[in-house]
PyMOL Python script that loads the backbone (N, CA, C, O; Angstrom):
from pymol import cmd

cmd.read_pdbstr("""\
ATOM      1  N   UNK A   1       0.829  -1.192   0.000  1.00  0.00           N
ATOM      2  CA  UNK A   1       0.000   0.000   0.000  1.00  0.00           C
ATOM      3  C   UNK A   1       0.874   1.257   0.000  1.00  0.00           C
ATOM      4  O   UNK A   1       0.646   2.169  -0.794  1.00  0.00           O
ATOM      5  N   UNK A   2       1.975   1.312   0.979  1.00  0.00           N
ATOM      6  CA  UNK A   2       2.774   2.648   1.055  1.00  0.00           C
ATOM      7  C   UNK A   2       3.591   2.964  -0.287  1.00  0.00           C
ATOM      8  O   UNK A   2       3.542   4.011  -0.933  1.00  0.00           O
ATOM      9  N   UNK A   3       4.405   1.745  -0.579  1.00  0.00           N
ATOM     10  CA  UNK A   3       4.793   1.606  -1.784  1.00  0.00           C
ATOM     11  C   UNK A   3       3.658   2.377  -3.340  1.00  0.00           C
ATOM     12  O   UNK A   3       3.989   3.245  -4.148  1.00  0.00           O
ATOM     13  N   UNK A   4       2.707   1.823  -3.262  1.00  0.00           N
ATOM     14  CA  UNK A   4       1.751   2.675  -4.338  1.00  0.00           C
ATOM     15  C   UNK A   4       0.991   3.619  -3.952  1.00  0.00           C
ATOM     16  O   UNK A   4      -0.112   3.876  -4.432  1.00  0.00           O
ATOM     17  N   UNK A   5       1.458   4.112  -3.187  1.00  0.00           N
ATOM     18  CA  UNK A   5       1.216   5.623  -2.695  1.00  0.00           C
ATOM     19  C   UNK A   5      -0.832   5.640  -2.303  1.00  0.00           C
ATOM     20  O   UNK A   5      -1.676   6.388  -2.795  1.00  0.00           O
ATOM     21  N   UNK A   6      -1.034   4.427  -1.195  1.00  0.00           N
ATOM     22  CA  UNK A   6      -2.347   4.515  -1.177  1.00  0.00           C
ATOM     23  C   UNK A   6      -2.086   4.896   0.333  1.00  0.00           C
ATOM     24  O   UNK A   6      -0.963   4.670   0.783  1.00  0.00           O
ATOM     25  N   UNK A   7      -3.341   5.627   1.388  1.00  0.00           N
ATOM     26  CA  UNK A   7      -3.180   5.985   2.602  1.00  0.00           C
ATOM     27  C   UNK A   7      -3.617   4.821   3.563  1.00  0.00           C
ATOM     28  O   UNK A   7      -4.697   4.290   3.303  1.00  0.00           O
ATOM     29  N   UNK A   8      -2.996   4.423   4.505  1.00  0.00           N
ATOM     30  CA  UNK A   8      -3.658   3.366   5.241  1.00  0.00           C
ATOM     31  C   UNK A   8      -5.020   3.928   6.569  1.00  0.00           C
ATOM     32  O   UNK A   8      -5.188   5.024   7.104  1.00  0.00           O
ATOM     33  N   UNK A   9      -5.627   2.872   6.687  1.00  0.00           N
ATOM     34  CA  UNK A   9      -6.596   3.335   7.496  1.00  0.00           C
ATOM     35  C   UNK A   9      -5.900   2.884   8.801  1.00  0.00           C
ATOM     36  O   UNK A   9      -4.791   2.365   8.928  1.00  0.00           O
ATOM     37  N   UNK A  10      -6.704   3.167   9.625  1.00  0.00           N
ATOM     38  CA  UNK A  10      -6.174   2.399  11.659  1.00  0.00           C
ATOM     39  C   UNK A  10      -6.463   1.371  12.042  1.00  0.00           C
ATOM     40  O   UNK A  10      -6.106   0.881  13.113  1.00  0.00           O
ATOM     41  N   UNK A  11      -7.361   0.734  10.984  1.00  0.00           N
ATOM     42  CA  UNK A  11      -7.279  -0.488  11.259  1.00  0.00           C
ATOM     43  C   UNK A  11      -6.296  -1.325  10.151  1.00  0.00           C
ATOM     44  O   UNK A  11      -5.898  -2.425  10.534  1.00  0.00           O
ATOM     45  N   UNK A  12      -6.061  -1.063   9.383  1.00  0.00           N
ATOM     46  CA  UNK A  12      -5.266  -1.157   8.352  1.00  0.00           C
ATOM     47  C   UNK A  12      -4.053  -1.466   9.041  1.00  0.00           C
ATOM     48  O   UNK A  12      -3.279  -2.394   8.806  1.00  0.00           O
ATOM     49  N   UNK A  13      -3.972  -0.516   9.982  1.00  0.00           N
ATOM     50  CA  UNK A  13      -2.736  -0.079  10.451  1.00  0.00           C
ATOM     51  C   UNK A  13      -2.295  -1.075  11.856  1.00  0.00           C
ATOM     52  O   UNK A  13      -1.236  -1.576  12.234  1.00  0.00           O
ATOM     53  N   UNK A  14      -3.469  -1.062  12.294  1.00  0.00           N
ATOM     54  CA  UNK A  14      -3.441  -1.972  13.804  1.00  0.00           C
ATOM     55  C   UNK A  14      -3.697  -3.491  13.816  1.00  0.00           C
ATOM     56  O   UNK A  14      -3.941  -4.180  14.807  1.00  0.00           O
ATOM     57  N   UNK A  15      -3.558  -4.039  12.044  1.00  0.00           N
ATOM     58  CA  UNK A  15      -3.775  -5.036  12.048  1.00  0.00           C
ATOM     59  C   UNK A  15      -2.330  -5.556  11.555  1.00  0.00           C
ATOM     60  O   UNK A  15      -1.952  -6.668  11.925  1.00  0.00           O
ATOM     61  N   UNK A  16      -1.541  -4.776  10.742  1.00  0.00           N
ATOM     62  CA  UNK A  16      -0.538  -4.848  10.034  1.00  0.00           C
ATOM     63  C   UNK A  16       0.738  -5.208  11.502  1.00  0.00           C
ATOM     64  O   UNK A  16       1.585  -6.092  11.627  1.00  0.00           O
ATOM     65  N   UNK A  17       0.244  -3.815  12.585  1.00  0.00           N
ATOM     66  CA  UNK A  17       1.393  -4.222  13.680  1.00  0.00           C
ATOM     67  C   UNK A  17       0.635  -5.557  14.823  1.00  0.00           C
ATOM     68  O   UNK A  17       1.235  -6.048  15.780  1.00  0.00           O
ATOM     69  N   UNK A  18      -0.075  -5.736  14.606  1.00  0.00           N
ATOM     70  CA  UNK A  18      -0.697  -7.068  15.410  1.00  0.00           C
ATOM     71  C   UNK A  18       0.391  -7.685  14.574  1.00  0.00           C
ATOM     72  O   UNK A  18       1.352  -8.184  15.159  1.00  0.00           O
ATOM     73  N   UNK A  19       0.330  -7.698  13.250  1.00  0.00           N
ATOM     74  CA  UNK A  19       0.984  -9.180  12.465  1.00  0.00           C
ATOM     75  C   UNK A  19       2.326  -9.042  12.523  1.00  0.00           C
ATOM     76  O   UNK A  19       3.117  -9.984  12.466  1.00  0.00           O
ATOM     77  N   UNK A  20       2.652  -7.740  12.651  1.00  0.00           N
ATOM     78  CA  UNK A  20       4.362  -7.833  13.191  1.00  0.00           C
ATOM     79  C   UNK A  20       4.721  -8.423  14.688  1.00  0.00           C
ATOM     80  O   UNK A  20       5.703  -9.016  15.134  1.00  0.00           O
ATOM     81  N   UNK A  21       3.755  -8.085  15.127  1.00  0.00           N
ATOM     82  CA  UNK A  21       4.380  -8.682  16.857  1.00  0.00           C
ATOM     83  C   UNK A  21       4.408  -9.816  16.555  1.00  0.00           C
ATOM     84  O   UNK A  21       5.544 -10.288  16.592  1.00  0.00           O
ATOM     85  N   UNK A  22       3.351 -10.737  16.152  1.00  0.00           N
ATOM     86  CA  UNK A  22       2.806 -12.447  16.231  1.00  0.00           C
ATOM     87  C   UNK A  22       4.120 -12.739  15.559  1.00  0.00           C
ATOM     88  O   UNK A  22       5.002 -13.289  16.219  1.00  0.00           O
ATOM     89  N   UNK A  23       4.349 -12.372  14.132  1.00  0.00           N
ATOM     90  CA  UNK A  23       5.550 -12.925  13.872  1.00  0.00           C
ATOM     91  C   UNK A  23       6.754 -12.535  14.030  1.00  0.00           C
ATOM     92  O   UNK A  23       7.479 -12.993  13.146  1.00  0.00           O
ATOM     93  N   UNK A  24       7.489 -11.639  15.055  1.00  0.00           N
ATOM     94  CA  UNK A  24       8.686 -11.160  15.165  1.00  0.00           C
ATOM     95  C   UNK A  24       9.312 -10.618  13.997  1.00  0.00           C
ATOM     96  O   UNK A  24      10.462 -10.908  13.666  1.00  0.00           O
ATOM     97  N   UNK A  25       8.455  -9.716  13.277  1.00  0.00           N
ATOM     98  CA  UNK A  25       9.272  -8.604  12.057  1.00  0.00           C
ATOM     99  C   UNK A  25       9.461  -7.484  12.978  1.00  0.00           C
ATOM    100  O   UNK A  25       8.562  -6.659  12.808  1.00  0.00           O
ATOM    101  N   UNK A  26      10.192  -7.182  13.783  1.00  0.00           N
ATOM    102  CA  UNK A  26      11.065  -5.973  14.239  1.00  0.00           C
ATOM    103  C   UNK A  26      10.979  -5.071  13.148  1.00  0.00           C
ATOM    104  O   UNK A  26      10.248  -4.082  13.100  1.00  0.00           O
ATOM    105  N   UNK A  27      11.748  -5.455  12.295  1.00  0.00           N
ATOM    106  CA  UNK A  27      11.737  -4.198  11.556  1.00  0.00           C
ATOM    107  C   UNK A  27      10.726  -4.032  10.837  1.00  0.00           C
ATOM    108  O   UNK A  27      10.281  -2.911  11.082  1.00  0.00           O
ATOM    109  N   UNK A  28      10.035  -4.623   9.967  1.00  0.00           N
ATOM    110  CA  UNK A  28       8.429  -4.222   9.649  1.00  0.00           C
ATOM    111  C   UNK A  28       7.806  -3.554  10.618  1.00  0.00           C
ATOM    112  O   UNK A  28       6.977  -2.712  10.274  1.00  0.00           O
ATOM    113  N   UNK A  29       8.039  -3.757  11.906  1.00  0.00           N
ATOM    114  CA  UNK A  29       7.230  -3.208  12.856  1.00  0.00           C
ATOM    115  C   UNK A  29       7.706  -1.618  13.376  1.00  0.00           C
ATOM    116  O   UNK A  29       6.879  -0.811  13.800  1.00  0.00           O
ATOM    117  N   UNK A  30       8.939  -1.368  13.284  1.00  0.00           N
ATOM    118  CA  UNK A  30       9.464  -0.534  13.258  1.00  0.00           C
ATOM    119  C   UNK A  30       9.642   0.718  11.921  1.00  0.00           C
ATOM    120  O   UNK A  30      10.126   1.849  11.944  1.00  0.00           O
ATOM    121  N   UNK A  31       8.978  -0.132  10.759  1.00  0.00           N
ATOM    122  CA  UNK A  31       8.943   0.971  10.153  1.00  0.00           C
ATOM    123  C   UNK A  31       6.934   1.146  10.526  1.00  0.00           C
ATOM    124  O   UNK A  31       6.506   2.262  10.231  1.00  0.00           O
ATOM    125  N   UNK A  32       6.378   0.627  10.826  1.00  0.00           N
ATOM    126  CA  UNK A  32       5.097   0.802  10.569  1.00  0.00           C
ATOM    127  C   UNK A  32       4.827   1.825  11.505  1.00  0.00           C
ATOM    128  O   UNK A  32       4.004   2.724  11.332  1.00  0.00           O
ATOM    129  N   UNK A  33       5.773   1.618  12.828  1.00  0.00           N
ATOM    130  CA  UNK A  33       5.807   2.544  14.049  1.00  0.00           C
ATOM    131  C   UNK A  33       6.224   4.656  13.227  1.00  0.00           C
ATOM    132  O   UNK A  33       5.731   5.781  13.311  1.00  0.00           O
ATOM    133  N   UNK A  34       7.028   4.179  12.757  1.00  0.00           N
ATOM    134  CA  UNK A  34       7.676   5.234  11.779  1.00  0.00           C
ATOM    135  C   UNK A  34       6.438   6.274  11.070  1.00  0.00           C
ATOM    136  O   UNK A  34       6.136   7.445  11.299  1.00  0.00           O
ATOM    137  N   UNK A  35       5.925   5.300  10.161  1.00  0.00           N
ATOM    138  CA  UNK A  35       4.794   5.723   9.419  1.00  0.00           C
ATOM    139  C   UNK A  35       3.910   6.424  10.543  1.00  0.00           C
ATOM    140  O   UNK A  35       3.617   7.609  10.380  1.00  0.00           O
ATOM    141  N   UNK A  36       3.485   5.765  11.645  1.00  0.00           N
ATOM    142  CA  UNK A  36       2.153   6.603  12.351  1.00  0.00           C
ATOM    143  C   UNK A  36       2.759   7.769  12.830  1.00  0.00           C
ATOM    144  O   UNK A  36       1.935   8.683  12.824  1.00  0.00           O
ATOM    145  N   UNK A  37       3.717   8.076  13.192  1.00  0.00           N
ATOM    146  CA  UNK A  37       4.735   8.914  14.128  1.00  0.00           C
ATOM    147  C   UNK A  37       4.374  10.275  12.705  1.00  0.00           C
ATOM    148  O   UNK A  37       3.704  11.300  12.826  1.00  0.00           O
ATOM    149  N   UNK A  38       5.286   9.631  11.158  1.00  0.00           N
ATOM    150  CA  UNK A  38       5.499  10.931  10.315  1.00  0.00           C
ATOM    151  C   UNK A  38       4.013  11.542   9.624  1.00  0.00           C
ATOM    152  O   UNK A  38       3.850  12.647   9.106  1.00  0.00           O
ATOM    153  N   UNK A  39       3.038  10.472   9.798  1.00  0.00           N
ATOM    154  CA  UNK A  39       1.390  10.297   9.458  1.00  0.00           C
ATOM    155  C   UNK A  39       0.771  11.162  10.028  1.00  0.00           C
ATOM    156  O   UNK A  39      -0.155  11.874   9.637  1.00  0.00           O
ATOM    157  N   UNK A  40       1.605  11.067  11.539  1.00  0.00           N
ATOM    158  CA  UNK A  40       0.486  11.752  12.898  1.00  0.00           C
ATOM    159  C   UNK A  40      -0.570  11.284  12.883  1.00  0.00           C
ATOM    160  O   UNK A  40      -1.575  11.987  12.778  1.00  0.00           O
ATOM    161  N   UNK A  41      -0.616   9.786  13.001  1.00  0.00           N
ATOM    162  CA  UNK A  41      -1.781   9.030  12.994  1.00  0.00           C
ATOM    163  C   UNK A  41      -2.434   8.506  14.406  1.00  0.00           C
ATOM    164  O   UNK A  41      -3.302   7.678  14.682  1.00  0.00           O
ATOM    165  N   UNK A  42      -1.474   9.520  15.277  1.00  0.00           N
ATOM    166  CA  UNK A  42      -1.396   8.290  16.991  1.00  0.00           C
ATOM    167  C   UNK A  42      -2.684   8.924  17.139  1.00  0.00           C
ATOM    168  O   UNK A  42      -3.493   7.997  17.094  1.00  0.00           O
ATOM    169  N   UNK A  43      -3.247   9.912  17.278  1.00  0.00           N
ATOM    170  CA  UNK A  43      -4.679  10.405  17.730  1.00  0.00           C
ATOM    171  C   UNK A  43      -4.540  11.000  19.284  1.00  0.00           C
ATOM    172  O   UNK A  43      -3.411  11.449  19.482  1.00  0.00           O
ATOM    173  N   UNK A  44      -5.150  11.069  20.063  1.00  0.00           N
ATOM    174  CA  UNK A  44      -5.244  11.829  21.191  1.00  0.00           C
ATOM    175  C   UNK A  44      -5.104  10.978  22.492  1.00  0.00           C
ATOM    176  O   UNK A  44      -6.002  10.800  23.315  1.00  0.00           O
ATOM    177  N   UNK A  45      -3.534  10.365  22.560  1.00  0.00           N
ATOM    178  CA  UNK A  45      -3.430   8.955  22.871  1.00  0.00           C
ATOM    179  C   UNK A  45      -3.610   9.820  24.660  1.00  0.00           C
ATOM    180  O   UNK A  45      -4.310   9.271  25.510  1.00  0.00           O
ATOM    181  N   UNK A  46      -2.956  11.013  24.932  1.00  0.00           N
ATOM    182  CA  UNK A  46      -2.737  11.527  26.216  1.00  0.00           C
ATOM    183  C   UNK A  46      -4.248  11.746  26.760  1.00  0.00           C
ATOM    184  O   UNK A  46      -4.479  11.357  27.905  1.00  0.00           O
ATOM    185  N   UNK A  47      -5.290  12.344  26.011  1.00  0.00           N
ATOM    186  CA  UNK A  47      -6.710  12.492  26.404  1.00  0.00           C
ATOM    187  C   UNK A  47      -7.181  10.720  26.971  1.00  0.00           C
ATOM    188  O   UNK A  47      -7.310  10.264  28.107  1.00  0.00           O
ATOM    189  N   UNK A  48      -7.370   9.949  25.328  1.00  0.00           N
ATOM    190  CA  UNK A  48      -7.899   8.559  25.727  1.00  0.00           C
ATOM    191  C   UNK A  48      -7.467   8.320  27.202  1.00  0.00           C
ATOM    192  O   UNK A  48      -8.440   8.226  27.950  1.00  0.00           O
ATOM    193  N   UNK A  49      -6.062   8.179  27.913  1.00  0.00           N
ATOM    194  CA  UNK A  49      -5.631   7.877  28.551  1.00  0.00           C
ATOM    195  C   UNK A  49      -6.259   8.022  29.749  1.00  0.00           C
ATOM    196  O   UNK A  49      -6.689   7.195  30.552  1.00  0.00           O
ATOM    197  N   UNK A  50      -6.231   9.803  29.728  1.00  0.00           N
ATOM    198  CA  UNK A  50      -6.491  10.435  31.308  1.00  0.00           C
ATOM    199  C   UNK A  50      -8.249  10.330  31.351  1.00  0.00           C
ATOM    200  O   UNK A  50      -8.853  10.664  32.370  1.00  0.00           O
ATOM    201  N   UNK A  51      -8.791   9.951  30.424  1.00  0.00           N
ATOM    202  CA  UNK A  51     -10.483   9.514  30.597  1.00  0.00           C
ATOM    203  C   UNK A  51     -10.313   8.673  31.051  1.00  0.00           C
ATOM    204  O   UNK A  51     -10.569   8.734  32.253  1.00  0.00           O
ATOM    205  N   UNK A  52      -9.714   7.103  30.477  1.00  0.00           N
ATOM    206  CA  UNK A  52      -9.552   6.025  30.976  1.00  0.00           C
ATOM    207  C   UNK A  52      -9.137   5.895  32.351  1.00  0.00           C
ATOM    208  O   UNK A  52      -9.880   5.124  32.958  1.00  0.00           O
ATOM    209  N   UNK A  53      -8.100   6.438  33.135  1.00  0.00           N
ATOM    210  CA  UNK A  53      -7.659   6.973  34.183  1.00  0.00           C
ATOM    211  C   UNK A  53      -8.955   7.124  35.417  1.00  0.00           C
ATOM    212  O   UNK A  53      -9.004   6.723  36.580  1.00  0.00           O
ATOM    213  N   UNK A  54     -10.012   7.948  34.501  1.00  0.00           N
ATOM    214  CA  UNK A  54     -10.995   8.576  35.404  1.00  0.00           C
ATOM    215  C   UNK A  54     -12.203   7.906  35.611  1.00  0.00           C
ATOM    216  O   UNK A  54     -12.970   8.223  36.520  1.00  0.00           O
ATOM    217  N   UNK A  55     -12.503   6.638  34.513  1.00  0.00           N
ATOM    218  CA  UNK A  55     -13.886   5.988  34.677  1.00  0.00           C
ATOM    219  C   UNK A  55     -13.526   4.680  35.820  1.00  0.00           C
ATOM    220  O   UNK A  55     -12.377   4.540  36.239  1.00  0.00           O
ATOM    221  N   UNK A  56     -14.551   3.846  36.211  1.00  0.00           N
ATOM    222  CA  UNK A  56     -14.540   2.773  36.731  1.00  0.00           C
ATOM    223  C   UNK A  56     -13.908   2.119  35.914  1.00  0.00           C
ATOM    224  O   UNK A  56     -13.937   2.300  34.696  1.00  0.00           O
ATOM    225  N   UNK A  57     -12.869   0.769  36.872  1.00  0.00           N
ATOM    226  CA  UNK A  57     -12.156  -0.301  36.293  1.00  0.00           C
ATOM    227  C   UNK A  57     -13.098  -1.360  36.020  1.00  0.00           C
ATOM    228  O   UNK A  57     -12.557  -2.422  35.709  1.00  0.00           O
ATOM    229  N   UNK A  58     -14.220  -1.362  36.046  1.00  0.00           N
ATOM    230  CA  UNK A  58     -15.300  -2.934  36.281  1.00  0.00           C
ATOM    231  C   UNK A  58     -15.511  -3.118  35.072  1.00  0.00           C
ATOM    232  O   UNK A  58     -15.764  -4.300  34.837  1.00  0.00           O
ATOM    233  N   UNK A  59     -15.520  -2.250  33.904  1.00  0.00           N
ATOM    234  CA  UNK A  59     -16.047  -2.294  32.352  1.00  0.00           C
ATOM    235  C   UNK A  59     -14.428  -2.974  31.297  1.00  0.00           C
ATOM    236  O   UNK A  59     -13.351  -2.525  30.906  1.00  0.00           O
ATOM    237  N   UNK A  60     -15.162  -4.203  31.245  1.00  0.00           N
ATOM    238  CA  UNK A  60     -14.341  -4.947  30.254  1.00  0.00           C
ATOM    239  C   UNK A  60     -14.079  -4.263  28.878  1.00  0.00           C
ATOM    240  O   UNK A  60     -12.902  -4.173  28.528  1.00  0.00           O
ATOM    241  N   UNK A  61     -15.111  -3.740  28.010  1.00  0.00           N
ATOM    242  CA  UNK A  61     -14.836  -3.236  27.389  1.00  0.00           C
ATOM    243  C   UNK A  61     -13.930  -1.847  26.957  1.00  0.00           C
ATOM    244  O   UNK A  61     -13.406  -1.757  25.847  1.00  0.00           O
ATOM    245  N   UNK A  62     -13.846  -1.015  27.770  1.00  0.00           N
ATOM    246  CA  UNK A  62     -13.181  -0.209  28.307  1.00  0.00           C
ATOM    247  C   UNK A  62     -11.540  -0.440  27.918  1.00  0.00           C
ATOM    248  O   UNK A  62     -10.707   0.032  27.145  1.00  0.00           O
ATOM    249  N   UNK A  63     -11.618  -1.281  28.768  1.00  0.00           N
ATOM    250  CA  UNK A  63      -9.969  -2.090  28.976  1.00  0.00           C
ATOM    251  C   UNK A  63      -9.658  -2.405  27.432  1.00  0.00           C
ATOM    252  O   UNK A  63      -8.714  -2.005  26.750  1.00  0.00           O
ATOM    253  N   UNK A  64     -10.627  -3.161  27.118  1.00  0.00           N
ATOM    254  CA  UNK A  64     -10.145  -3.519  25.519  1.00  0.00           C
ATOM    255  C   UNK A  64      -9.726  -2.468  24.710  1.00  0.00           C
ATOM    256  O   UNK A  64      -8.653  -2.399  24.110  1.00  0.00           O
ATOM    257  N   UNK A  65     -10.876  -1.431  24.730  1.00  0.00           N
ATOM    258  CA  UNK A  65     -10.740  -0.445  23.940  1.00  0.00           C
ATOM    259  C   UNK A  65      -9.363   0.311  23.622  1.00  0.00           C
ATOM    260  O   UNK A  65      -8.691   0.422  22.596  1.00  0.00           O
ATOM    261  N   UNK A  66      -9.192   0.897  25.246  1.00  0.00           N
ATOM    262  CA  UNK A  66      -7.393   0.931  25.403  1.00  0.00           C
ATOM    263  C   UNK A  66      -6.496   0.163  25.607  1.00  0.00           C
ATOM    264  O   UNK A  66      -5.415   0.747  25.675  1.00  0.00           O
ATOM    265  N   UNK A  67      -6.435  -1.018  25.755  1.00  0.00           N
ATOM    266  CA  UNK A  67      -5.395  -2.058  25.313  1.00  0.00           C
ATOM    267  C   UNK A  67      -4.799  -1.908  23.669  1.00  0.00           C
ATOM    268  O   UNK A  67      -3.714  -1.547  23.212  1.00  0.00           O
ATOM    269  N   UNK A  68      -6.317  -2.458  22.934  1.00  0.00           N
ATOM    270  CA  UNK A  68      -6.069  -2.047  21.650  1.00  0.00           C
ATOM    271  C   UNK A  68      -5.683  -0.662  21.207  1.00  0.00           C
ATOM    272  O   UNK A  68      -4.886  -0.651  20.269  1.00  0.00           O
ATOM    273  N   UNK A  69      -6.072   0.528  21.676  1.00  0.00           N
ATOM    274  CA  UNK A  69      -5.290   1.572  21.384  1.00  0.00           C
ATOM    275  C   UNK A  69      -4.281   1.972  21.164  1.00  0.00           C
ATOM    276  O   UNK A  69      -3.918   2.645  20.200  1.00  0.00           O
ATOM    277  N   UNK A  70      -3.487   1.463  22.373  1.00  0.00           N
ATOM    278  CA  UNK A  70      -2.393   1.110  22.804  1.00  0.00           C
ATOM    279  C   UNK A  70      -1.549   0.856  22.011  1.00  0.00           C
ATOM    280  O   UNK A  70      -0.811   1.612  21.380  1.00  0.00           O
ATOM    281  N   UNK A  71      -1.627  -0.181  22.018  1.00  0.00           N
ATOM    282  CA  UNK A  71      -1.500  -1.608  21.041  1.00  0.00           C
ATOM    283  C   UNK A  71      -1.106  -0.474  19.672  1.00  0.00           C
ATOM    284  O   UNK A  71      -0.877  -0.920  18.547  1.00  0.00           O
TER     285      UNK A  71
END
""", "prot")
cmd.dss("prot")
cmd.show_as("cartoon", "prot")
cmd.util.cbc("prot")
cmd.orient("prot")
């Protein structure tokens, strides 16, 4: 996709570094890290955070939500 100059989406994106961790491409993973950084694709990771911070821990979904964020 980067190669033919198409834009990736976030899930595009969060599926690509899922598949770098599972299989130990470091460096695939490290450039993909690259891309969101020069993209400015991270989103409002400091807000998500300090909400998360502030709601109840009892909501599973929650957790997922920012795990995967994360992630």
């Amino acid at each position: 996709m980067h190669i033919q100059g198409l834009r990736s989406t976030s899930t595009t994106i969060s599926t690509v570094l899922m598949a770098c961790s599972r299989s130990s491409h470091m460096y695939n993973g490290k450039f993909v890290h690259g891309y969101i950084l020069r993209n400015k694709i991270c989103g409002h990771i400091l807000c998500a955070e300090f909400i998360f911070k502030e709601m109840p821990k009892d909501n599973v979904v929650s957790w997922n939500v920012i795990i995967s964020g994360m992630s």
